[in-house]
N, C-alpha and C positions, 0 to 999 in steps of 0.2 A: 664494815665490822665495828663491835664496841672499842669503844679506845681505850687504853690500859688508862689505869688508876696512876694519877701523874705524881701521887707519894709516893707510888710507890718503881716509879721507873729511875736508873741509874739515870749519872751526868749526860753521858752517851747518849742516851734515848732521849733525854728530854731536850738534847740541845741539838739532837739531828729531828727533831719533830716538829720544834721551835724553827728552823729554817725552812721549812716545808711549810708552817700556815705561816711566815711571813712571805714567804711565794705565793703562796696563793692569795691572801690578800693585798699584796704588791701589782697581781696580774688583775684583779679586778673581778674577775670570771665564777664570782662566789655569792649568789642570792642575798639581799640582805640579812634576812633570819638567820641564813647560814654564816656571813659572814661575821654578825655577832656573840655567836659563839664560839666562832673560831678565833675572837678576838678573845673572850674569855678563856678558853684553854690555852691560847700564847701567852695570856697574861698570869695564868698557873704556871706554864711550863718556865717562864722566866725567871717565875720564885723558888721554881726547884732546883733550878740550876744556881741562882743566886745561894740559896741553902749550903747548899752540895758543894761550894765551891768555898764558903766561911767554912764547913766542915773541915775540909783540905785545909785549910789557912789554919786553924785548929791546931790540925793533927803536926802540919808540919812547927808548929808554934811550939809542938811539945817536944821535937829532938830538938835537942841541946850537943849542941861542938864542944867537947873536950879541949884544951890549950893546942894540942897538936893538928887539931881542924877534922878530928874522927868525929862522927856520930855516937853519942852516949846515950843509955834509956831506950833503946830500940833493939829490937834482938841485929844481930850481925847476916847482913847482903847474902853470906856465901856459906850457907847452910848447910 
């Protein structure tokens, strides 16, 4: 089948997709041609994840602990 669009796949997808062509290029069992694109699309799928993962680093950058060690600037857990 076509492969999603690696912009636009969550952390999840791209890092369970990312272990699957490091399997198969670990096992060998992958034609040349094939196998360098499959190195090309691991090497996307590593950047989305790297992306996706400074996003996280980010967002958690942006709650801020109050003196009492509460989360401030976030709406509140228990909605």
């Amino acid at each position: 089948g076509a492969m999603s669009d690696v912009d636009e796949m969550s952390f999840e997808d791209a890092i369970k997709e990312l272990e699957q062509v490091v399997g198969q290029l670990e096992r060998g069992d992958v034609a040349l041609d094939a196998s360098i694109a499959l190195y090309e699309r691991g090497a996307a799928l590593k950047a989305r994840c790297e992306a996706k993962l400074k996003e996280a680093e980010e967002k958690v950058a942006k709650i801020t602990l109050s003196p009492d060690g509460q989360p401030s600037g976030t709406a509140p857990l228990d909605g």
